[in-house]
GULO-203411 format. One record per atom (N, C-alpha, C, O): atom name; x, y, z; chain; residue number from 1. Coordinates in pm, whole numbers. Layout:
BEGIN
node at=CA	X=X	Y=Y	Z=Z	ch=A	i=NUM
...
END
This chain:
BEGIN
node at=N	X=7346	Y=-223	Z=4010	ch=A	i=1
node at=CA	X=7229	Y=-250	Z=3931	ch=A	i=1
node at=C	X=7186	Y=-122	Z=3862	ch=A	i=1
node at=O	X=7171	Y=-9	Z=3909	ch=A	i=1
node at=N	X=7170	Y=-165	Z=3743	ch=A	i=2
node at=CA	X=7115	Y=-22	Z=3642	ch=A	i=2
node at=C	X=6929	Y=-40	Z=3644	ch=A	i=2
node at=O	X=6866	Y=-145	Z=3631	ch=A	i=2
node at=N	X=6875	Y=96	Z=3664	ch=A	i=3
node at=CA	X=6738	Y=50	Z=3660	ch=A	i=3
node at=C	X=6719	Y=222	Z=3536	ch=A	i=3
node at=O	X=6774	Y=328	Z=3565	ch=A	i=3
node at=N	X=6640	Y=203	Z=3421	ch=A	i=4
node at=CA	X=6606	Y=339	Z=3349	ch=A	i=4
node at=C	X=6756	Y=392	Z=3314	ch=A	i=4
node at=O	X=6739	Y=498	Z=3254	ch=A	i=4
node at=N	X=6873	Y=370	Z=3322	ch=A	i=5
node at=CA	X=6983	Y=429	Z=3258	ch=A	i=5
node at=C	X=7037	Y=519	Z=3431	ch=A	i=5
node at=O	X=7078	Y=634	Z=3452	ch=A	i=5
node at=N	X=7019	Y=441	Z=3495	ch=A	i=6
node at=CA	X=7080	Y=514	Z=3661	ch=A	i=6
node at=C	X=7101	Y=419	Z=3700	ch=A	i=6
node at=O	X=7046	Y=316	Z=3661	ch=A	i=6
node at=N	X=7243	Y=428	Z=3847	ch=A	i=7
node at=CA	X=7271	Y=368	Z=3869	ch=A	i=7
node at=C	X=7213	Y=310	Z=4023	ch=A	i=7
node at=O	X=7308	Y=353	Z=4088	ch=A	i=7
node at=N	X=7136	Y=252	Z=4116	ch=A	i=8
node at=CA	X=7112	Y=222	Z=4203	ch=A	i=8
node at=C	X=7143	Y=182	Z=4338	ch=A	i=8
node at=O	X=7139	Y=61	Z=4359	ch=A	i=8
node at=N	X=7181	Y=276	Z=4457	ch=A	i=9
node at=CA	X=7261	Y=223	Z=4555	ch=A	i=9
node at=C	X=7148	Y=92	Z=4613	ch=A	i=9
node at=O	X=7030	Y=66	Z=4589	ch=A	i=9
node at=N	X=7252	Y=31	Z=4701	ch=A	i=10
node at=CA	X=7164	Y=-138	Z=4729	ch=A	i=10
node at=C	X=7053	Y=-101	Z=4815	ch=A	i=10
node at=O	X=6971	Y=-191	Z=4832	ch=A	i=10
node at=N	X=7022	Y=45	Z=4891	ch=A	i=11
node at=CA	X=6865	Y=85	Z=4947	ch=A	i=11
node at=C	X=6765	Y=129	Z=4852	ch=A	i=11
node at=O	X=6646	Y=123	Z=4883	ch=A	i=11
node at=N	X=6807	Y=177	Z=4730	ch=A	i=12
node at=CA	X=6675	Y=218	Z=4622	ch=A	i=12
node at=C	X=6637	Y=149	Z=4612	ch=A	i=12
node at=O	X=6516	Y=162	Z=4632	ch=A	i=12
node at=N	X=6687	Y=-10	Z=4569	ch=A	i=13
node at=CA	X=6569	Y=-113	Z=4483	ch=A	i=13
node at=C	X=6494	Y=-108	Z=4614	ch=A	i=13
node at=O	X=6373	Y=-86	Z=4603	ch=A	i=13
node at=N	X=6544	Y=-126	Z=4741	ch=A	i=14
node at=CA	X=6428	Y=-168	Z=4846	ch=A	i=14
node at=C	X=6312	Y=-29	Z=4819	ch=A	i=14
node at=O	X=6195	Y=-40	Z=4782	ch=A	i=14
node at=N	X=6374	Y=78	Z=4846	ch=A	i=15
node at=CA	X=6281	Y=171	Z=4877	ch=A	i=15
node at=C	X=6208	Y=216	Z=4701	ch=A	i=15
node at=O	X=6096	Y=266	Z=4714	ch=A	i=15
node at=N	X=6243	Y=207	Z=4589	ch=A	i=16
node at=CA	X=6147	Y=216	Z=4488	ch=A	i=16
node at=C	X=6042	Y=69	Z=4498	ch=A	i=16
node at=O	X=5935	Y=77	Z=4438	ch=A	i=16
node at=N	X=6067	Y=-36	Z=4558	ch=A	i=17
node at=CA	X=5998	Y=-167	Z=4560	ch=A	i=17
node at=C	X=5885	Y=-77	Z=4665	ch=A	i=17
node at=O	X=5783	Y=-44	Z=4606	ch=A	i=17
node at=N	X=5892	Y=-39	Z=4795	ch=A	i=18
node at=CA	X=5822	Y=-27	Z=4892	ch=A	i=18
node at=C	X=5735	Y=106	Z=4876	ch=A	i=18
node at=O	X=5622	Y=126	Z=4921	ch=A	i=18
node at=N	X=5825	Y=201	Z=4793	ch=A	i=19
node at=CA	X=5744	Y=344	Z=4780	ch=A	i=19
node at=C	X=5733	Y=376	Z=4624	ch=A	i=19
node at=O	X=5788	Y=480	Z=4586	ch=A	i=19
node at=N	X=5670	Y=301	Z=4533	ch=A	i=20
node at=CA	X=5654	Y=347	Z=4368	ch=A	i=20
node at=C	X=5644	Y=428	Z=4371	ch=A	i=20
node at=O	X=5611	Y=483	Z=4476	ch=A	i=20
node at=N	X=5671	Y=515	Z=4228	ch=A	i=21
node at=CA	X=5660	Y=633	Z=4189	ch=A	i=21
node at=C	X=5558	Y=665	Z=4073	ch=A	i=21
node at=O	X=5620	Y=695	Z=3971	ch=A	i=21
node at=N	X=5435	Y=667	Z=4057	ch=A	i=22
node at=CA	X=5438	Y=683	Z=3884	ch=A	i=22
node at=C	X=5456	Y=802	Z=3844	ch=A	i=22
node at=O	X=5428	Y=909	Z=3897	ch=A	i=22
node at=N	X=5521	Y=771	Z=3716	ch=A	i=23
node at=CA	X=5495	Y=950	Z=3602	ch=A	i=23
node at=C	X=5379	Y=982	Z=3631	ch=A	i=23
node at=O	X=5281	Y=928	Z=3683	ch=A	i=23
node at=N	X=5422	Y=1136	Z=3561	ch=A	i=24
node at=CA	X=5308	Y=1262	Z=3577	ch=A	i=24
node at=C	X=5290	Y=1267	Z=3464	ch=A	i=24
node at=O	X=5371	Y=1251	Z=3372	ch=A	i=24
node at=N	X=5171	Y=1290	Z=3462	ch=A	i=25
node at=CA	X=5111	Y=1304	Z=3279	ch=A	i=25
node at=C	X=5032	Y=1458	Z=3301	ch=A	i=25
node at=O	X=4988	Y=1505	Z=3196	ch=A	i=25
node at=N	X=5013	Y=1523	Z=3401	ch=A	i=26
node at=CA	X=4917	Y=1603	Z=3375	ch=A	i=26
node at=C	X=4997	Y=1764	Z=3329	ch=A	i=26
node at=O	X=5090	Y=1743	Z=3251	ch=A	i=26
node at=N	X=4980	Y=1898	Z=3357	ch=A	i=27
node at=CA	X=5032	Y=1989	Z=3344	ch=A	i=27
node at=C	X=5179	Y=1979	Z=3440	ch=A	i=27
node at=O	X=5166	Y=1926	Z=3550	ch=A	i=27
node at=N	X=5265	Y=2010	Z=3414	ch=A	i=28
node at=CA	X=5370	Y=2024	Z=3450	ch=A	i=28
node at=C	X=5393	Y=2178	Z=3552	ch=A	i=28
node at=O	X=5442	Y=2274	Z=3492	ch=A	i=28
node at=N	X=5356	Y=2196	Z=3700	ch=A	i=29
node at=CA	X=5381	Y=2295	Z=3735	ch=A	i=29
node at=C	X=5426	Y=2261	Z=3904	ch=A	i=29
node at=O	X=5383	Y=2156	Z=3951	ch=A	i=29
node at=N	X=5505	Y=2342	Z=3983	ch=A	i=30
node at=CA	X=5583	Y=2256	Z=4115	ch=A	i=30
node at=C	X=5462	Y=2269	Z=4202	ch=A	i=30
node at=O	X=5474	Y=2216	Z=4312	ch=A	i=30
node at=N	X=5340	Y=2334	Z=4175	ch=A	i=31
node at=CA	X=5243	Y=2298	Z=4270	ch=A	i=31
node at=C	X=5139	Y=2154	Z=4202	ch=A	i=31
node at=O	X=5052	Y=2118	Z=4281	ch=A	i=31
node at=N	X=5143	Y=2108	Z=4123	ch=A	i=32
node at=CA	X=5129	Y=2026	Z=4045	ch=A	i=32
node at=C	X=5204	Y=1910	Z=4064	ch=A	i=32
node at=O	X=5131	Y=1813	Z=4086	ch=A	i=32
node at=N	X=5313	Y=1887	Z=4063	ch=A	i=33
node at=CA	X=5412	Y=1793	Z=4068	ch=A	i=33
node at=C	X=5392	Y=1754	Z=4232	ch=A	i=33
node at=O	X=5374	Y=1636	Z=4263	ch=A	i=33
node at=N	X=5396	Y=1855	Z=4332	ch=A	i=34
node at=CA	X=5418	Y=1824	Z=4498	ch=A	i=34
node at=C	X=5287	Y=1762	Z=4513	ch=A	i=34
node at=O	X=5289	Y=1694	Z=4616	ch=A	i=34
node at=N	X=5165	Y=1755	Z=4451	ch=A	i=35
node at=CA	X=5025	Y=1769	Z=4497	ch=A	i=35
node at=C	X=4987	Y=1607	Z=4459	ch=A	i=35
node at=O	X=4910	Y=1527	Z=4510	ch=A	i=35
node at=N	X=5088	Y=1598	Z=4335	ch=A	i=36
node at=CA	X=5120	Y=1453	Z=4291	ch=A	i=36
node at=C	X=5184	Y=1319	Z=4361	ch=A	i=36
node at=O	X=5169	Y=1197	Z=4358	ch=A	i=36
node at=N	X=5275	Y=1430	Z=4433	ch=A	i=37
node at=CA	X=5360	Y=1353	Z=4507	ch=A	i=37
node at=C	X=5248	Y=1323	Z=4658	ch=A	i=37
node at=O	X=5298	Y=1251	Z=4744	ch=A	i=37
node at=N	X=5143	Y=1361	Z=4678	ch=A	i=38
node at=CA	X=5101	Y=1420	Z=4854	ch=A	i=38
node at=C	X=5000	Y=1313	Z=4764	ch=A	i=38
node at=O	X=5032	Y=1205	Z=4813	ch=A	i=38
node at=N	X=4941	Y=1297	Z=4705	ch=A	i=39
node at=CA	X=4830	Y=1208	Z=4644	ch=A	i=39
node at=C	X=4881	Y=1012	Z=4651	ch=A	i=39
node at=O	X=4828	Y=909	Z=4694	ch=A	i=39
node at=N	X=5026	Y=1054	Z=4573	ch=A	i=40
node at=CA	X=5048	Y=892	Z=4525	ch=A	i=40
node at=C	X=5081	Y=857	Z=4678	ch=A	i=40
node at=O	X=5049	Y=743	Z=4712	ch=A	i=40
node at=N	X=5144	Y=943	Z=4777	ch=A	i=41
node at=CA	X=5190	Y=911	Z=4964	ch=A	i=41
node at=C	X=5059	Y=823	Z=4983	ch=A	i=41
node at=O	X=5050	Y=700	Z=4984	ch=A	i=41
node at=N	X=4957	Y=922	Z=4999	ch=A	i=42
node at=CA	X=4807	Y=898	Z=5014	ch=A	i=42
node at=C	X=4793	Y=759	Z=4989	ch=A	i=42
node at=O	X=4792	Y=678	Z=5082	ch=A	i=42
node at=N	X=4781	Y=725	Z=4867	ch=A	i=43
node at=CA	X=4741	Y=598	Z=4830	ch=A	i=43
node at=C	X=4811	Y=476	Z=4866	ch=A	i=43
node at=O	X=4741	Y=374	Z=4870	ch=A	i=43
node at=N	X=4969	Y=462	Z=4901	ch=A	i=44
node at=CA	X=5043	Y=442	Z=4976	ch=A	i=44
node at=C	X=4985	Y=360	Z=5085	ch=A	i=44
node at=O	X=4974	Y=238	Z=5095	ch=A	i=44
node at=N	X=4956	Y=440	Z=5151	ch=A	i=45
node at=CA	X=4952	Y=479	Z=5329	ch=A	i=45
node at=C	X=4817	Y=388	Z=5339	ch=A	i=45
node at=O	X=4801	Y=285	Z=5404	ch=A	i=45
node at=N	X=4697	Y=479	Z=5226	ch=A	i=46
node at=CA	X=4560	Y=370	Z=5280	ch=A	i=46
node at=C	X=4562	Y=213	Z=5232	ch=A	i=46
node at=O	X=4474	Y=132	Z=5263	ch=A	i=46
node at=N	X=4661	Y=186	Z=5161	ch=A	i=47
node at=CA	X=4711	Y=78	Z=5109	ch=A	i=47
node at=C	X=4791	Y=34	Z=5214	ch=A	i=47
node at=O	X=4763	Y=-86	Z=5215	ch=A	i=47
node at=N	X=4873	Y=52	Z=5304	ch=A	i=48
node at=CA	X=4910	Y=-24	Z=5442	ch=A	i=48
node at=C	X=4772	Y=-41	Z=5552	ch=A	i=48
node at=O	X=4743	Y=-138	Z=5622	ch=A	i=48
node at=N	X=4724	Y=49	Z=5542	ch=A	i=49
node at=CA	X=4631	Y=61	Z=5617	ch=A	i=49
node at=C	X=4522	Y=-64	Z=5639	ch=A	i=49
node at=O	X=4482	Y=-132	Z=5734	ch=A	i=49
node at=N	X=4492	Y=-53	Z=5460	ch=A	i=50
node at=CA	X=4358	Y=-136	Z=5405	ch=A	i=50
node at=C	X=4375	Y=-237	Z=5488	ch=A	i=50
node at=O	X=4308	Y=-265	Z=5587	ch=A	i=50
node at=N	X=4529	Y=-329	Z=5414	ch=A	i=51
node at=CA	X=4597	Y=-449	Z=5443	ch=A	i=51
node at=C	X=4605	Y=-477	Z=5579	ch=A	i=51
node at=O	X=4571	Y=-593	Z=5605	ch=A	i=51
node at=N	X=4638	Y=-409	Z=5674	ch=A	i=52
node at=CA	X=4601	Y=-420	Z=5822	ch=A	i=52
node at=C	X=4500	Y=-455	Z=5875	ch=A	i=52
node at=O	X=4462	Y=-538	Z=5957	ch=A	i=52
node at=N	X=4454	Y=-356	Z=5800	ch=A	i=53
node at=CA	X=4227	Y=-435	Z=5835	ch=A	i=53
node at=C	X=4207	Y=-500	Z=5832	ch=A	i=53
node at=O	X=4158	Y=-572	Z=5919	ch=A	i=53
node at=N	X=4239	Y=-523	Z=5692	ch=A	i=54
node at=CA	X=4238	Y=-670	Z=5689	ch=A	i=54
node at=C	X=4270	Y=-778	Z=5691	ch=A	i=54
node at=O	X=4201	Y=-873	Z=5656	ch=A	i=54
node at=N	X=4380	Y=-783	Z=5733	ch=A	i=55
node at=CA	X=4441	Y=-922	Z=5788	ch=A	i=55
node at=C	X=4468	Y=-899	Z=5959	ch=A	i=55
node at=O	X=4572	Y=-906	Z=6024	ch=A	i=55
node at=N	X=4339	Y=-871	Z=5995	ch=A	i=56
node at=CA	X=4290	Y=-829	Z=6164	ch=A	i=56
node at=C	X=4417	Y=-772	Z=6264	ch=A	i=56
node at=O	X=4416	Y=-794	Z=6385	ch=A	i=56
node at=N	X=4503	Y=-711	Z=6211	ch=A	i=57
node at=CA	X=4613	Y=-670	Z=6315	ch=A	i=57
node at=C	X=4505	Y=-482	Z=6366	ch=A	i=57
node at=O	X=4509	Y=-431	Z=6478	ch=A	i=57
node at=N	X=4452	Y=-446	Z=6288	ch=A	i=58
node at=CA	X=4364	Y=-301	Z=6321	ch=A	i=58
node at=C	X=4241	Y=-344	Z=6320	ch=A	i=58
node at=O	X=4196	Y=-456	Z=6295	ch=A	i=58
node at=N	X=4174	Y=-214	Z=6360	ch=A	i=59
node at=CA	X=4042	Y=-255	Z=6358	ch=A	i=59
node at=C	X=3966	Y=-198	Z=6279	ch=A	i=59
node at=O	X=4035	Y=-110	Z=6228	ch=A	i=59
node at=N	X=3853	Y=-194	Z=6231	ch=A	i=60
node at=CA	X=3784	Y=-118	Z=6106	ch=A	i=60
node at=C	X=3731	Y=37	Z=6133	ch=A	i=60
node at=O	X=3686	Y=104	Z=6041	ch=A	i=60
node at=N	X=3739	Y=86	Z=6268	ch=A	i=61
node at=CA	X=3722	Y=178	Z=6348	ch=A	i=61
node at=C	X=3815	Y=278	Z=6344	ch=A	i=61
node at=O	X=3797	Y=399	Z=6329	ch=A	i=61
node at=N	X=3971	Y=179	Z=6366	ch=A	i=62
node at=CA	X=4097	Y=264	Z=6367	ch=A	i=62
node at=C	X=4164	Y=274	Z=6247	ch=A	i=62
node at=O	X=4232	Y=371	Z=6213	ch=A	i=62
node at=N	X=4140	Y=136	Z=6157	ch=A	i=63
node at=CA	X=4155	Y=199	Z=5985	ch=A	i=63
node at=C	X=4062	Y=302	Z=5935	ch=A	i=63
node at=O	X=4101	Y=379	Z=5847	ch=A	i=63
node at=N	X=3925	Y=312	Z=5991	ch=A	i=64
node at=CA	X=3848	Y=397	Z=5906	ch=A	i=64
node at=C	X=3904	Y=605	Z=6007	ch=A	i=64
node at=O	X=3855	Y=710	Z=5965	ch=A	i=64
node at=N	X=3977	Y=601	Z=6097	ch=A	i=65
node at=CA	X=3999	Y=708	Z=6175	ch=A	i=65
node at=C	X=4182	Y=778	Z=6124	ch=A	i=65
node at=O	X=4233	Y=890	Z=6128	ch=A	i=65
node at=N	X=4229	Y=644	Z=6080	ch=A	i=66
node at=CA	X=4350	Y=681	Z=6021	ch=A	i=66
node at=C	X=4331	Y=745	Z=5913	ch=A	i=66
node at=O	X=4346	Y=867	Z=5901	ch=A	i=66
node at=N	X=4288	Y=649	Z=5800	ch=A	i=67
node at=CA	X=4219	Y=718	Z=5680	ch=A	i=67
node at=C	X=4144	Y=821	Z=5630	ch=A	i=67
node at=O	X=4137	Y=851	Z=5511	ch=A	i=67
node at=N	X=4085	Y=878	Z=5726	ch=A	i=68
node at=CA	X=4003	Y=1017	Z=5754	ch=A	i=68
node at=C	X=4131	Y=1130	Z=5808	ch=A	i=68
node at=O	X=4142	Y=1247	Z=5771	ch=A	i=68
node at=N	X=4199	Y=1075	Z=5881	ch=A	i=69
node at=CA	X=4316	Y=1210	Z=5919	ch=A	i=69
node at=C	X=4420	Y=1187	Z=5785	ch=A	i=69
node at=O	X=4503	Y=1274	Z=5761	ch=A	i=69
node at=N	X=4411	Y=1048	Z=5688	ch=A	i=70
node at=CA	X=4528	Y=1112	Z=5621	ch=A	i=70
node at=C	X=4450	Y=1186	Z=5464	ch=A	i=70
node at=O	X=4522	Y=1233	Z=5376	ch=A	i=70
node at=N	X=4332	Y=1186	Z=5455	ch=A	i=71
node at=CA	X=4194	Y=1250	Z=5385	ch=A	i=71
node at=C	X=4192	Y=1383	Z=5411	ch=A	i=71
node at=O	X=4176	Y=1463	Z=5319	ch=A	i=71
node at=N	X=4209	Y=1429	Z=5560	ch=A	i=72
node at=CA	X=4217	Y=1626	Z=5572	ch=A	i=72
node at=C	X=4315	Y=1623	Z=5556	ch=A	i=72
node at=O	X=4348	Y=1737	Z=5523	ch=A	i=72
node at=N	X=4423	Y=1541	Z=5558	ch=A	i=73
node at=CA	X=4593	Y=1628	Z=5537	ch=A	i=73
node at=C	X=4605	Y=1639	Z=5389	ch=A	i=73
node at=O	X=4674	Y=1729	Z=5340	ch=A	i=73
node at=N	X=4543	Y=1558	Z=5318	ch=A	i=74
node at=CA	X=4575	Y=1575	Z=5177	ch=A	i=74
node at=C	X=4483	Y=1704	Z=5096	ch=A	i=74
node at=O	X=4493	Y=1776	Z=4997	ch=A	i=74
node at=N	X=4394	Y=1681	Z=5203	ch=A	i=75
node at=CA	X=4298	Y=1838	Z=5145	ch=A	i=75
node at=C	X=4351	Y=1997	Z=5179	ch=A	i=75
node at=O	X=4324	Y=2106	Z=5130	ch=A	i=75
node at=N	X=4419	Y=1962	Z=5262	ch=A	i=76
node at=CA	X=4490	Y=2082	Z=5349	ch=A	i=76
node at=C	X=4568	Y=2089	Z=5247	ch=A	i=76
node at=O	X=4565	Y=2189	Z=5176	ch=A	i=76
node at=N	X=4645	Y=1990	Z=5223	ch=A	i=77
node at=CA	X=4790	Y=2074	Z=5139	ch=A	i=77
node at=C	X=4764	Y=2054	Z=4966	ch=A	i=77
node at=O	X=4858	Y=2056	Z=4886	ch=A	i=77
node at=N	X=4631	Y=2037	Z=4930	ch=A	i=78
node at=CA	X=4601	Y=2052	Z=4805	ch=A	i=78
node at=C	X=4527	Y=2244	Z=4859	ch=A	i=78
node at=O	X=4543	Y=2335	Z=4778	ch=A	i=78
node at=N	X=4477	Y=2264	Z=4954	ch=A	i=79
node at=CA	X=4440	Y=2375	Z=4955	ch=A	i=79
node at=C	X=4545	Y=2483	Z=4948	ch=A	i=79
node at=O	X=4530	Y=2596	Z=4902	ch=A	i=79
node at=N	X=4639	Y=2438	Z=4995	ch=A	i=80
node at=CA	X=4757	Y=2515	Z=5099	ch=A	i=80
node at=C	X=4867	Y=2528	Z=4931	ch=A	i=80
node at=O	X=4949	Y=2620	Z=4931	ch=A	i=80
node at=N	X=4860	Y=2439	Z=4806	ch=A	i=81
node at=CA	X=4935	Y=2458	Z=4731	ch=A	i=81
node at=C	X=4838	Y=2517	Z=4585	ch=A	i=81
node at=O	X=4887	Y=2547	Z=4476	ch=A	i=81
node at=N	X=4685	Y=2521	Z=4624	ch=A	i=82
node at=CA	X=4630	Y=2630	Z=4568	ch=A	i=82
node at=C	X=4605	Y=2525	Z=4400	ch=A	i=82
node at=O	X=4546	Y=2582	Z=4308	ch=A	i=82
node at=N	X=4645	Y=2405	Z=4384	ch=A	i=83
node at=CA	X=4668	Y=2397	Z=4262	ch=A	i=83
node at=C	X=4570	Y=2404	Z=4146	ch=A	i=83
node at=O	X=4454	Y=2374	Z=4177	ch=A	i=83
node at=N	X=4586	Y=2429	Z=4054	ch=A	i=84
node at=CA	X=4468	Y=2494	Z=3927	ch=A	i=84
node at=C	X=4385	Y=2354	Z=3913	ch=A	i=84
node at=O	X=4435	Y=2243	Z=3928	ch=A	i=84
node at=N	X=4236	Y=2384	Z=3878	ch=A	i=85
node at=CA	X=4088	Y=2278	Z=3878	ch=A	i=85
node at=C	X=4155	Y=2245	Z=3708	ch=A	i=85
node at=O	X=4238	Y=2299	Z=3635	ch=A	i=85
node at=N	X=4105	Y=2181	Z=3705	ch=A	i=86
node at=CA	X=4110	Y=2134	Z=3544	ch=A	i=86
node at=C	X=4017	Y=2250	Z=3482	ch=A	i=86
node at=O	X=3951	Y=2328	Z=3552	ch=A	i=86
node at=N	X=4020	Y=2251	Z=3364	ch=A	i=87
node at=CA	X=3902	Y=2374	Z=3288	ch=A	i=87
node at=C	X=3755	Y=2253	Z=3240	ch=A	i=87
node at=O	X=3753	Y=2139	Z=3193	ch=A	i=87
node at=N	X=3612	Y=2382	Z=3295	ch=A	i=88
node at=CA	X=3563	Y=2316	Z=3290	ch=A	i=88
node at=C	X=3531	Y=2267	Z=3114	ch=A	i=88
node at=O	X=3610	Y=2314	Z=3033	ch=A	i=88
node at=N	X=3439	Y=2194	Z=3069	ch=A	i=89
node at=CA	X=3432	Y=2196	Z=2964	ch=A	i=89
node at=C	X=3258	Y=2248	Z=2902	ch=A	i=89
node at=O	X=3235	Y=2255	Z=2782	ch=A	i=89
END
């Protein structure tokens, strides 16, 4: 299967189906790009999470305690990769 002009082994479609990617539109820099990548995980993750809650397999206690530890990890390594504020205007 060709997907974008590449060729696809039979685990990508699963794993681009399960883990999207979107483009980067903003400045182009590798602390930029990783910080992108630690963000879209993020959204990911509270997006399994949410769905758990709510369809009662977790509880709103242990979704809201997951979501808070994966909230400092993403602050940690936006700190930890230093990346530039937007300028103000």
């Amino acid at each position: 299967m060709q997907v974008n002009n590449k060729m696809l082994k039979p685990n990508d479609n699963k794993d681009e189906f399960l883990y999207p990617r979107s483009r980067y539109y903003g400045q182009v820099k590798p602390e930029n790009l990783i910080f992108n990548a630690n963000l879209q995980e993020f959204a990911h993750k509270v997006g399994y999470i949410t769905a758990l809650e709510t369809s009662g397999k977790t509880s709103p206690h242990e979704a809201y305690k997951q979501i808070k530890g994966l909230w400092k990890q993403l602050k940690r390594s936006k700190k930890a990769l230093k990346t530039s504020e937007p300028p103000s205007v």
